[in-house]
mmCIF file as gemmi writes it, N, C-alpha and C atoms, coordinates in Angstrom:
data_model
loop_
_atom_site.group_PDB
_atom_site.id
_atom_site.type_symbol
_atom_site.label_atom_id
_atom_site.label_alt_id
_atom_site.label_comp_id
_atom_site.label_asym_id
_atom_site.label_entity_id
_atom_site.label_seq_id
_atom_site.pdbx_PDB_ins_code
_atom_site.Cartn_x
_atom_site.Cartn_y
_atom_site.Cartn_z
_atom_site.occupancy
_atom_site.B_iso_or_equiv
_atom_site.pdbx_formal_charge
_atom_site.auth_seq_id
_atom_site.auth_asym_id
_atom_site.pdbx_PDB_model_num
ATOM 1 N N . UNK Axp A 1 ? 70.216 193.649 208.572 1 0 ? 1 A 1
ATOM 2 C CA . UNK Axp A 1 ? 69.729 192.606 207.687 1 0 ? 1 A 1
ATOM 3 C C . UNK Axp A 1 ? 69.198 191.455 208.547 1 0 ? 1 A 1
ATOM 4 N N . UNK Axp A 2 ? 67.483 191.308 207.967 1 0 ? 2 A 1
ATOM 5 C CA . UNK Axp A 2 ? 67.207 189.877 209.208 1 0 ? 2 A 1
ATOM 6 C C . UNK Axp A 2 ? 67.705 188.38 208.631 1 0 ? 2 A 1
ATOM 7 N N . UNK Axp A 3 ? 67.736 187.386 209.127 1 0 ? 3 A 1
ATOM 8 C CA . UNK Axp A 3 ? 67.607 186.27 208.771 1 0 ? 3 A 1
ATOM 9 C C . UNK Axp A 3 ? 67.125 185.66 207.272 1 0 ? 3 A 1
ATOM 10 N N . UNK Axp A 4 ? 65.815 186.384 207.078 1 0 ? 4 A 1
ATOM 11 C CA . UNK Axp A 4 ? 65.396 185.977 205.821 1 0 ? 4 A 1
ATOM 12 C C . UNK Axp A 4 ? 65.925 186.311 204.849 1 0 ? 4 A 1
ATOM 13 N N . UNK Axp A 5 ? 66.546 187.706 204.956 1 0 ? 5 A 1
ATOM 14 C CA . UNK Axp A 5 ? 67 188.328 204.129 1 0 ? 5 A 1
ATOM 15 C C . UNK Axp A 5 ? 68.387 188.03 203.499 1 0 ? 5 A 1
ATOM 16 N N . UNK Axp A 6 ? 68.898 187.894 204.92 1 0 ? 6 A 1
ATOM 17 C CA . UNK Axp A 6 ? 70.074 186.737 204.318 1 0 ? 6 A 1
ATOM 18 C C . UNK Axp A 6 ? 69.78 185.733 203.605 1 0 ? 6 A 1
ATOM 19 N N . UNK Axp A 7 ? 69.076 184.55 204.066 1 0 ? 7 A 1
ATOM 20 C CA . UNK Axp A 7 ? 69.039 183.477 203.508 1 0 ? 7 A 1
ATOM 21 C C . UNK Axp A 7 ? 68.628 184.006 202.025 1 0 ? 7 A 1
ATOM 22 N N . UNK Axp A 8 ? 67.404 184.536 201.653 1 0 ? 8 A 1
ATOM 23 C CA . UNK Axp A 8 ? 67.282 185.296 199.851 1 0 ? 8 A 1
ATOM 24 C C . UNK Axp A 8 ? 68.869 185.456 199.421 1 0 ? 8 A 1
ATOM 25 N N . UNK Axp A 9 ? 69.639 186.247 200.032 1 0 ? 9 A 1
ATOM 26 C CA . UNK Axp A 9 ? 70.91 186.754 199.077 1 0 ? 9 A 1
ATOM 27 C C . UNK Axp A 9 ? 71.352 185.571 199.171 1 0 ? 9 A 1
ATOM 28 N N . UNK Axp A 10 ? 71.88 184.301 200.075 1 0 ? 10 A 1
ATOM 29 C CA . UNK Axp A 10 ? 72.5 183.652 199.65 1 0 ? 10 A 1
ATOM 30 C C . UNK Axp A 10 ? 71.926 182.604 198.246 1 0 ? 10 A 1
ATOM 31 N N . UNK Axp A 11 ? 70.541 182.331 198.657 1 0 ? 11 A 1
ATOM 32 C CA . UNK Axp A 11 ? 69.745 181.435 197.914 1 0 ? 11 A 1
ATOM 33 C C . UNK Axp A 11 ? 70.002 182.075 196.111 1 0 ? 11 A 1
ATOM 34 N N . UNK Axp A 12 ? 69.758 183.523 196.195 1 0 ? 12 A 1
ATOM 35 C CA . UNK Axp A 12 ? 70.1 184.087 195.002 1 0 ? 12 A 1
ATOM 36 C C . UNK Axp A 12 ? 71.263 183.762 194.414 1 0 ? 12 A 1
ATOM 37 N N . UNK Axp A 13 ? 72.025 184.025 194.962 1 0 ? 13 A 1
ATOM 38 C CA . UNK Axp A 13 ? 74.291 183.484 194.777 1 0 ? 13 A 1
ATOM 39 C C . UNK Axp A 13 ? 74.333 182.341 194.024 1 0 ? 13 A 1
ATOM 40 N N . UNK Axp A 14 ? 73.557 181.463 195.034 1 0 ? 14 A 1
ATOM 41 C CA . UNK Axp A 14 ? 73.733 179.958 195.103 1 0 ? 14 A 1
ATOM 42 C C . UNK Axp A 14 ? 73.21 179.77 193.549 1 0 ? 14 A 1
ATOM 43 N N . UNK Axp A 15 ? 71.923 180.647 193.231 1 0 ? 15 A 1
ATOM 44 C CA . UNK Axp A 15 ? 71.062 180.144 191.702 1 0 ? 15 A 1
ATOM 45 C C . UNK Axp A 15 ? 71.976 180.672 190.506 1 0 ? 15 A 1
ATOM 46 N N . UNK Axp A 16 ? 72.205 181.947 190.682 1 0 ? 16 A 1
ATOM 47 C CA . UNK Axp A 16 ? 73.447 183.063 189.652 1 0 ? 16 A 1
ATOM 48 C C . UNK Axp A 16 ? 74.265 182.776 189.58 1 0 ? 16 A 1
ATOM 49 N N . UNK Axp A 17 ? 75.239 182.48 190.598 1 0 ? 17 A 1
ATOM 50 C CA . UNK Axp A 17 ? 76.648 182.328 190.267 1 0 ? 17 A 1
ATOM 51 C C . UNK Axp A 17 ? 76.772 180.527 190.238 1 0 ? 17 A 1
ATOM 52 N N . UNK Axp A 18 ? 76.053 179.767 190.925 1 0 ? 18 A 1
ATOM 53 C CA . UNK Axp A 18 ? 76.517 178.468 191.014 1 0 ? 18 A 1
ATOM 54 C C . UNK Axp A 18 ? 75.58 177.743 190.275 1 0 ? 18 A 1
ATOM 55 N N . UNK Axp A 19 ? 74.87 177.962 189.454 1 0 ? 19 A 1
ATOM 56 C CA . UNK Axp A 19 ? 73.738 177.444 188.825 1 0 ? 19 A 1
ATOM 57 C C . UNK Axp A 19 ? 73.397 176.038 189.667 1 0 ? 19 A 1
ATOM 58 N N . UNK Axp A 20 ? 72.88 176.286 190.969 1 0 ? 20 A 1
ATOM 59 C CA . UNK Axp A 20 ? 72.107 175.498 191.554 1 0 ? 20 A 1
ATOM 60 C C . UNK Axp A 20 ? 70.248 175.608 191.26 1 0 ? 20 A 1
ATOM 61 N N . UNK Axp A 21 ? 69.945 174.622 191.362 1 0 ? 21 A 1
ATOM 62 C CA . UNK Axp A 21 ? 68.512 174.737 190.899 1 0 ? 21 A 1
ATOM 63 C C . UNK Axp A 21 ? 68.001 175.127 192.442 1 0 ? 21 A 1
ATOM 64 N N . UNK Axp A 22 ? 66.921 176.132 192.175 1 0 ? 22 A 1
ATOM 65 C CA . UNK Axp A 22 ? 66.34 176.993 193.416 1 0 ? 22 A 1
ATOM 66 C C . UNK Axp A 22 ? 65.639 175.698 194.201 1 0 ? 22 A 1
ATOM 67 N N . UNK Axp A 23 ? 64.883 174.881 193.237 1 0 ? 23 A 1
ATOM 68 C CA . UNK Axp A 23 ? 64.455 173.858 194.082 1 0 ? 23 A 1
ATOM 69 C C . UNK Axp A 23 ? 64.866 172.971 195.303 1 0 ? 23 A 1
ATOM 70 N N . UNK Axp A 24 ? 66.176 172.832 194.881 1 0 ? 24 A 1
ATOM 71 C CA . UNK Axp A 24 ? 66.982 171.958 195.438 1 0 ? 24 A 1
ATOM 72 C C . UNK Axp A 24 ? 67.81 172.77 197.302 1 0 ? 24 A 1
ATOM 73 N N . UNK Axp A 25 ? 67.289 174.392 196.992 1 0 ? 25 A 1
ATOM 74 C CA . UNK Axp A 25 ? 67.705 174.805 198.263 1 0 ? 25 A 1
ATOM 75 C C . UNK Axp A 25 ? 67.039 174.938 199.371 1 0 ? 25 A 1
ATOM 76 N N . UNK Axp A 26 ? 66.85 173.622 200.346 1 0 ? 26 A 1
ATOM 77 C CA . UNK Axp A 26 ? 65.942 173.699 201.465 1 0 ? 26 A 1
ATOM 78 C C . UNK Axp A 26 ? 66.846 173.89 202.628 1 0 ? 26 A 1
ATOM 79 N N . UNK Axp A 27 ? 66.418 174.206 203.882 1 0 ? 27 A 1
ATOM 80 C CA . UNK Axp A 27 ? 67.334 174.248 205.173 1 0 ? 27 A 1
ATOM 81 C C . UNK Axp A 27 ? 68.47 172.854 205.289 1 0 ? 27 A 1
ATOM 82 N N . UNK Axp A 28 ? 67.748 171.702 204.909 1 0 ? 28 A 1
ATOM 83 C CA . UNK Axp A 28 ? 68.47 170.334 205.363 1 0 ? 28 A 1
ATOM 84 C C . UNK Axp A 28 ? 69.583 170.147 203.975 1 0 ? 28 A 1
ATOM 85 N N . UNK Axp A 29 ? 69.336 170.558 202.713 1 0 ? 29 A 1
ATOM 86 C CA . UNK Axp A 29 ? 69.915 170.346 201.988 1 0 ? 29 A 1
ATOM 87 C C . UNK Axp A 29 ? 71.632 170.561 202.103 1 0 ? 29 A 1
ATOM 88 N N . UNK Axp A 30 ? 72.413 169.61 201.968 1 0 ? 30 A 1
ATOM 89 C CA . UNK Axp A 30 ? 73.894 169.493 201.971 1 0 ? 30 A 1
ATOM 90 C C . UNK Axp A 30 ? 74.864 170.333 200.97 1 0 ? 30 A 1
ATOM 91 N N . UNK Axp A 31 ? 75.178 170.69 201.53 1 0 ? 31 A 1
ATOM 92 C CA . UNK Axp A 31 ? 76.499 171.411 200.171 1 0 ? 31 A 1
ATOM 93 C C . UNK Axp A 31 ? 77.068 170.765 199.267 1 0 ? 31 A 1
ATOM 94 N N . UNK Axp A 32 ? 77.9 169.573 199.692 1 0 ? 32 A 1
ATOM 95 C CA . UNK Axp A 32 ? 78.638 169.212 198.588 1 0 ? 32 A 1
ATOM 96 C C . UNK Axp A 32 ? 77.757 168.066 197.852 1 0 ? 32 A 1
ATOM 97 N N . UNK Axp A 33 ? 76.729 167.194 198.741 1 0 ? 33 A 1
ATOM 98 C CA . UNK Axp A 33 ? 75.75 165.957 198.221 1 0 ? 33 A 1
ATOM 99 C C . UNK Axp A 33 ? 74.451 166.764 197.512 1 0 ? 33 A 1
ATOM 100 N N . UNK Axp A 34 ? 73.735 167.639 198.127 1 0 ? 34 A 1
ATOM 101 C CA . UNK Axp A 34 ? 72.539 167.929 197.285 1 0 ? 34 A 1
ATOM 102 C C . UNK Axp A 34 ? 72.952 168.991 196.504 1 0 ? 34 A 1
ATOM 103 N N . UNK Axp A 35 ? 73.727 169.82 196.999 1 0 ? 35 A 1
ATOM 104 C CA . UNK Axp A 35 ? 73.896 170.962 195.967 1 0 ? 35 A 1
ATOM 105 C C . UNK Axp A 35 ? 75.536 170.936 195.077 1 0 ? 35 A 1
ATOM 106 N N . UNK Axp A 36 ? 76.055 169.776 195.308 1 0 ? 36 A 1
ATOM 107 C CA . UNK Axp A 36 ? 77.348 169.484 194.185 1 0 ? 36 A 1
ATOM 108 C C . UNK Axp A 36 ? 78.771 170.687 194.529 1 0 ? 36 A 1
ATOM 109 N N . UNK Axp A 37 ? 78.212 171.21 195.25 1 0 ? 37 A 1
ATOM 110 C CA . UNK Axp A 37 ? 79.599 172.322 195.901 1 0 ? 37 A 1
ATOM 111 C C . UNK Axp A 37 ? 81.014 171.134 195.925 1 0 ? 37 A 1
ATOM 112 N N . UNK Axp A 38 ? 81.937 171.499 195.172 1 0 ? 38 A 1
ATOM 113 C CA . UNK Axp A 38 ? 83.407 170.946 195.53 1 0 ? 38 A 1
ATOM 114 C C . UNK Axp A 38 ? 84.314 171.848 195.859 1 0 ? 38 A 1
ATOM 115 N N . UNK Axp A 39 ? 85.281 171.226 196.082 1 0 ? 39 A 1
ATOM 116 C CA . UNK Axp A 39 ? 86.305 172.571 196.446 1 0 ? 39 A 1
ATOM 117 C C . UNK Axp A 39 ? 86.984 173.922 195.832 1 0 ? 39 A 1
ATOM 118 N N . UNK Axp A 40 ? 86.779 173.401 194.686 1 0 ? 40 A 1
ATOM 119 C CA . UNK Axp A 40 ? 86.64 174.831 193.833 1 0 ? 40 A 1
ATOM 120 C C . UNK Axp A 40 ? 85.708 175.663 194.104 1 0 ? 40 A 1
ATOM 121 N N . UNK Axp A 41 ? 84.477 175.4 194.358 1 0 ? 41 A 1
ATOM 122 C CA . UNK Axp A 41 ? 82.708 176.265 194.396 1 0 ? 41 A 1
ATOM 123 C C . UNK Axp A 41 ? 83.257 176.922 195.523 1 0 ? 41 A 1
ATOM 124 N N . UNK Axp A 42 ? 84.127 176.201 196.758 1 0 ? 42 A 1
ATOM 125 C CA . UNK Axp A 42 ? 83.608 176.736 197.753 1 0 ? 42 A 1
ATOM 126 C C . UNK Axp A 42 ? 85.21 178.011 198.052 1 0 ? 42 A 1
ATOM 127 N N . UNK Axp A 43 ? 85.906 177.892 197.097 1 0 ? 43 A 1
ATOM 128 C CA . UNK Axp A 43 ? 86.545 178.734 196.985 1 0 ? 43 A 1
ATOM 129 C C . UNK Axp A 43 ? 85.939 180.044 196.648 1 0 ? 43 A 1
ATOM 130 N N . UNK Axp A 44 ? 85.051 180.016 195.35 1 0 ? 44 A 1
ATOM 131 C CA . UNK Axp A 44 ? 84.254 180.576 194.678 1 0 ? 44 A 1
ATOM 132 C C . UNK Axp A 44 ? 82.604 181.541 195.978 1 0 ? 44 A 1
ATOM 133 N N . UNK Axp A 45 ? 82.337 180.74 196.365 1 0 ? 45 A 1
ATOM 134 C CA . UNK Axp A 45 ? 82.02 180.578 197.253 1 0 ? 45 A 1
ATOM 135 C C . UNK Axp A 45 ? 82.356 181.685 198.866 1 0 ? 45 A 1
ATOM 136 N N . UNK Axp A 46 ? 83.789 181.788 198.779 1 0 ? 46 A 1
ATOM 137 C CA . UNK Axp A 46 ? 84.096 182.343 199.674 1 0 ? 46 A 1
ATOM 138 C C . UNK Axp A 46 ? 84.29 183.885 199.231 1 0 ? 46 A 1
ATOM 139 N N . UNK Axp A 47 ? 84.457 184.179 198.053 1 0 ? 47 A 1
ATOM 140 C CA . UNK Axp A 47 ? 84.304 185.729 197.647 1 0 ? 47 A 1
ATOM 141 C C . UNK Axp A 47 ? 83.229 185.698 197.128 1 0 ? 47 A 1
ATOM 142 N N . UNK Axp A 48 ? 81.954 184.975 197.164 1 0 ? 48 A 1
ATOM 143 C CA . UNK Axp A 48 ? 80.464 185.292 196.897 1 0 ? 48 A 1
ATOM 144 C C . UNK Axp A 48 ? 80.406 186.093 198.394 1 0 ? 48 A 1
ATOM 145 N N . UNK Axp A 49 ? 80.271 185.305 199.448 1 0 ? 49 A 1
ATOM 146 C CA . UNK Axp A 49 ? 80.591 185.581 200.659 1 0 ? 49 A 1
ATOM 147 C C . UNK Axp A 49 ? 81.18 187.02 201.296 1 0 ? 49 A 1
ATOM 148 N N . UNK Axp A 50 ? 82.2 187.158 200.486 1 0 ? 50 A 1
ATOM 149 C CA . UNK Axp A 50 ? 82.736 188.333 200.863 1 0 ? 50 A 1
ATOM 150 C C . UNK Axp A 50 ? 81.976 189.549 200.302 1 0 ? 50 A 1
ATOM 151 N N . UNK Axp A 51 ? 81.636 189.85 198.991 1 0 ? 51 A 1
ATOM 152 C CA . UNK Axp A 51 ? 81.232 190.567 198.057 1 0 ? 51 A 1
ATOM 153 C C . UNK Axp A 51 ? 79.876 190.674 198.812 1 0 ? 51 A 1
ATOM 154 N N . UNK Axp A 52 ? 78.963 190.149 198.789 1 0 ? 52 A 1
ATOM 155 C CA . UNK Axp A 52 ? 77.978 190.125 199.544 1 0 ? 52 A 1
ATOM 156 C C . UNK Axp A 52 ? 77.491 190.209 200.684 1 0 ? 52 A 1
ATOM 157 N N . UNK Axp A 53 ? 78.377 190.552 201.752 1 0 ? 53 A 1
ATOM 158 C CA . UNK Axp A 53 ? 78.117 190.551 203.283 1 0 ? 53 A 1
ATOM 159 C C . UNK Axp A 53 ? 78.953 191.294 203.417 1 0 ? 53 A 1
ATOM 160 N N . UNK Axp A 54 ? 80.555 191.882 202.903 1 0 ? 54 A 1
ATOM 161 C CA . UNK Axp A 54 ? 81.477 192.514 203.384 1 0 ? 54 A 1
ATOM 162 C C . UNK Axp A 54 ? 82.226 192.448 204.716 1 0 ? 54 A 1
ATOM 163 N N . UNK Axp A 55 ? 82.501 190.766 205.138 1 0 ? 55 A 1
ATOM 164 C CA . UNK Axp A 55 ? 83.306 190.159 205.873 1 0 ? 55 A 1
ATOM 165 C C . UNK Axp A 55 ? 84.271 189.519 205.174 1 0 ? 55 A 1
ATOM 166 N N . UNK Axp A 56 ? 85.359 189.107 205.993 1 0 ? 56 A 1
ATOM 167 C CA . UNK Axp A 56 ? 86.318 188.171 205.208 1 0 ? 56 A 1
ATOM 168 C C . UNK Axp A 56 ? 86.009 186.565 206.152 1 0 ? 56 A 1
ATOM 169 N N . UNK Axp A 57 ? 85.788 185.752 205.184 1 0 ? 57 A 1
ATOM 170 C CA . UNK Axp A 57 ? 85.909 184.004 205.835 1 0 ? 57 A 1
ATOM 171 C C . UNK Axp A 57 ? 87.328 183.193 205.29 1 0 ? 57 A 1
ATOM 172 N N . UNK Axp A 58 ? 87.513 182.586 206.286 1 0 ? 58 A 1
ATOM 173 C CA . UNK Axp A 58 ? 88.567 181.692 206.69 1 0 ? 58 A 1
ATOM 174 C C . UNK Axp A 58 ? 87.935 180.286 205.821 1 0 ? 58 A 1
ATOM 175 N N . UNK Axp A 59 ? 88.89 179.469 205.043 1 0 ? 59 A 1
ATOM 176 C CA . UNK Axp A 59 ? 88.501 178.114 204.512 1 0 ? 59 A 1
ATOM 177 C C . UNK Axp A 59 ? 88.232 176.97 205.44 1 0 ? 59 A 1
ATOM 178 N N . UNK Axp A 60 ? 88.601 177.383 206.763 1 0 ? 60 A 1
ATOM 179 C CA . UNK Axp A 60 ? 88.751 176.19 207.462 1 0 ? 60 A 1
ATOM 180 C C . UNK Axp A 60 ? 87.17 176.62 208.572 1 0 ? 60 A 1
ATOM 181 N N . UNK Axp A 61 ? 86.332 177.79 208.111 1 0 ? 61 A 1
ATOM 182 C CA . UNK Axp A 61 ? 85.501 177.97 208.793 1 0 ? 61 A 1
ATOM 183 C C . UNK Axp A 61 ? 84.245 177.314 208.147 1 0 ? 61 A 1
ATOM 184 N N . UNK Axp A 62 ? 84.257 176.365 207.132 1 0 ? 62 A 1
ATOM 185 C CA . UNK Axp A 62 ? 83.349 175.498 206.612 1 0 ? 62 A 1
ATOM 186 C C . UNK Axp A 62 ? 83.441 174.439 206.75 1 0 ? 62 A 1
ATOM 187 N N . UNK Axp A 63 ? 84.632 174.02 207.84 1 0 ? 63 A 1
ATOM 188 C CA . UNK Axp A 63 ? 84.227 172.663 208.294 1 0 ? 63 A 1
ATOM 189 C C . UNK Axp A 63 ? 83.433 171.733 208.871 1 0 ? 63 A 1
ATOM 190 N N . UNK Axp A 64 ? 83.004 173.097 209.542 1 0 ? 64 A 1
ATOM 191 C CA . UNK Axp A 64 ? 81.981 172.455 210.248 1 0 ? 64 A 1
ATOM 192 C C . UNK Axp A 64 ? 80.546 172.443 209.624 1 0 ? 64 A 1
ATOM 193 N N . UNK Axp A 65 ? 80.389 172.921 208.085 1 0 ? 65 A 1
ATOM 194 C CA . UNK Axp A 65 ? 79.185 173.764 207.474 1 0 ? 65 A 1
ATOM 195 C C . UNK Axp A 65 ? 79.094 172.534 206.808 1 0 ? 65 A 1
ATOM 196 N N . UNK Axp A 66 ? 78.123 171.495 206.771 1 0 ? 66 A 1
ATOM 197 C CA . UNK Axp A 66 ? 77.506 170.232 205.963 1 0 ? 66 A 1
ATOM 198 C C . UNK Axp A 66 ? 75.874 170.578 205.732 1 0 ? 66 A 1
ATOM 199 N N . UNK Axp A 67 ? 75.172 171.803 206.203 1 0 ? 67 A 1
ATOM 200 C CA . UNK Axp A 67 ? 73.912 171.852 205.312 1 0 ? 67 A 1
ATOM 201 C C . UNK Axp A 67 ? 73.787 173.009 205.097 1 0 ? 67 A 1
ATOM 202 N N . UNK Axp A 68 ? 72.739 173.557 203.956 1 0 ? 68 A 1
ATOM 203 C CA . UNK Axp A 68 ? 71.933 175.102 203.834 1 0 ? 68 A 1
ATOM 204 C C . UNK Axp A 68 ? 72.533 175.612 205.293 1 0 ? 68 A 1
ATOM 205 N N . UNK Axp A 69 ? 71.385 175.329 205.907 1 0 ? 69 A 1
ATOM 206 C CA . UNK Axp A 69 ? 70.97 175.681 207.113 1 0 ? 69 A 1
ATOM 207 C C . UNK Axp A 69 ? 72.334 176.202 207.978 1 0 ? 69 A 1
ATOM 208 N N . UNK Axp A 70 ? 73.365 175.146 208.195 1 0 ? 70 A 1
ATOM 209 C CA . UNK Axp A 70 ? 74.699 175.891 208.521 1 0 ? 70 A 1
ATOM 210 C C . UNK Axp A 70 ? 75.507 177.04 208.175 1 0 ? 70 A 1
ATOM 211 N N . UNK Axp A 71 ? 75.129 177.137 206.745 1 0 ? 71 A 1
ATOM 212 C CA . UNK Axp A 71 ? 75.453 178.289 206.398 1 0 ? 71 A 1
ATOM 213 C C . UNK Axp A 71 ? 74.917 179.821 206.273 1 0 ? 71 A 1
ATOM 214 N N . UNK Axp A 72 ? 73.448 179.271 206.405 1 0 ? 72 A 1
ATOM 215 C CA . UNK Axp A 72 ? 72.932 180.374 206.776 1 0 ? 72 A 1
ATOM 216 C C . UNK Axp A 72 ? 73.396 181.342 208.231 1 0 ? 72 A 1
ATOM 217 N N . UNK Axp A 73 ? 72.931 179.839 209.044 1 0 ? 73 A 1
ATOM 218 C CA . UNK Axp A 73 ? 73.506 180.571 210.451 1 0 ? 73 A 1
ATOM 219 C C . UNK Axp A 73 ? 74.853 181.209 210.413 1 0 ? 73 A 1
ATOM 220 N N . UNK Axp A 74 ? 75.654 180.346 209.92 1 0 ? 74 A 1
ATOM 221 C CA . UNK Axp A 74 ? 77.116 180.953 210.21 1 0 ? 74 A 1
ATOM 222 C C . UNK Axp A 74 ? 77.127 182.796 209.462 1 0 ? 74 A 1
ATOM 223 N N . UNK Axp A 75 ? 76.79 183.026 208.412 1 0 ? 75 A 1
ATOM 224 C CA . UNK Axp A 75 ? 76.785 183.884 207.664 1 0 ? 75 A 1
ATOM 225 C C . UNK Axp A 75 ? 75.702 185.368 208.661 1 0 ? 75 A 1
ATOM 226 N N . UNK Axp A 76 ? 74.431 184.479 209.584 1 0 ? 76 A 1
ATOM 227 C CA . UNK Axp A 76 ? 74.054 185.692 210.032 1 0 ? 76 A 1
ATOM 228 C C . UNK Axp A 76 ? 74.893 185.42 211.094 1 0 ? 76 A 1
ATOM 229 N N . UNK Axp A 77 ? 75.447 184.839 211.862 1 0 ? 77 A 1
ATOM 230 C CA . UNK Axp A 77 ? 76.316 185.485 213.129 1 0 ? 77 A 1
ATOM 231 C C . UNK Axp A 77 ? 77.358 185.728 213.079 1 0 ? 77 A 1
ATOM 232 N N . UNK Axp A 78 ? 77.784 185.714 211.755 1 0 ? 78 A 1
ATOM 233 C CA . UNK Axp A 78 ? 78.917 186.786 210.961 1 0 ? 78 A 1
ATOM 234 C C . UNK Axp A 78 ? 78.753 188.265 211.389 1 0 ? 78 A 1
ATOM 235 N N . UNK Axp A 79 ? 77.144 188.064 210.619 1 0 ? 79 A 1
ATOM 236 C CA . UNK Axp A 79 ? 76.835 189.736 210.553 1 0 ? 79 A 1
ATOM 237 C C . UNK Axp A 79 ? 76.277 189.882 211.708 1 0 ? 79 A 1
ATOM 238 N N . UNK Axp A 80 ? 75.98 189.2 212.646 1 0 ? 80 A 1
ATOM 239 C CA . UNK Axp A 80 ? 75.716 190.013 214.355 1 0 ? 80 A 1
ATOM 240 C C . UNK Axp A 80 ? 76.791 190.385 214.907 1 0 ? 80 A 1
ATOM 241 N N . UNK Axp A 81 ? 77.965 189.363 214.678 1 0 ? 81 A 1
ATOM 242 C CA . UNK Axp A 81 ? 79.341 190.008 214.85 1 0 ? 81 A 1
ATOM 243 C C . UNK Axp A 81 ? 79.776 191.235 214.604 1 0 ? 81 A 1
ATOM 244 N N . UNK Axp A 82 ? 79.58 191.403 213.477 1 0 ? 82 A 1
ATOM 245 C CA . UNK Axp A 82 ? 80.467 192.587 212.656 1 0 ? 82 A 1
ATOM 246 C C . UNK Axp A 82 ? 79.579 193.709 212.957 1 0 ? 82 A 1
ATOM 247 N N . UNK Axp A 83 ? 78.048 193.958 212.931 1 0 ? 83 A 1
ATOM 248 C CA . UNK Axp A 83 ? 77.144 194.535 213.905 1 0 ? 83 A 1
ATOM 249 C C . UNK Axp A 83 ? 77.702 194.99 214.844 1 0 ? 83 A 1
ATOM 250 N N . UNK Axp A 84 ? 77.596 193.995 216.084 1 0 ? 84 A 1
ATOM 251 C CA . UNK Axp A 84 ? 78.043 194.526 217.461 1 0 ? 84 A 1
ATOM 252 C C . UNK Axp A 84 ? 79.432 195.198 217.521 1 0 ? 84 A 1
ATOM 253 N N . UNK Axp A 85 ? 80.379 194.371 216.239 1 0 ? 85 A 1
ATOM 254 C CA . UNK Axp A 85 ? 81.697 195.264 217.113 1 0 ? 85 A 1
ATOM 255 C C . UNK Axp A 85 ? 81.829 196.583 216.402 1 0 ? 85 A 1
């Protein structure tokens, strides 16, 4: 799966399950300020995650995740991870 392709499935998630407006999902855009994610979503969030990539994530591995863009990355070097090993 390349990059783009990720970013589509998540962008999709984000519109279906979290009724985020598609507009509103650019690289810089924030999780919890532009796109309203609270701690419930991102519970929610974390078995979108799973279901969809077939990794397991840690809650404390979104600490460091404050835009789109972070999560994209994190999510493909998930899957280069799980790839390589």
């Amino acid at each position: 799966m390349n990059y783009e392709e990720i970013t589509n499935r998540i962008n999709d998630f984000l519109v279906e399950d979290f009724e985020v407006d598609a507009s509103a999902i650019t690289p810089e855009a924030t999780l919890k300020e532009t796109l309203d994610l609270d701690s419930l979503d991102y519970i929610d969030l974390i078995v979108a995650i799973e279901s969809n990539f077939g990794f397991k994530v840690k809650p404390e591995d979104f600490q460091g995740m404050v835009t789109i863009k972070d999560f994209y990355d994190y999510v493909a070097n998930r899957l280069q991870t799980k790839i390589s090993a």
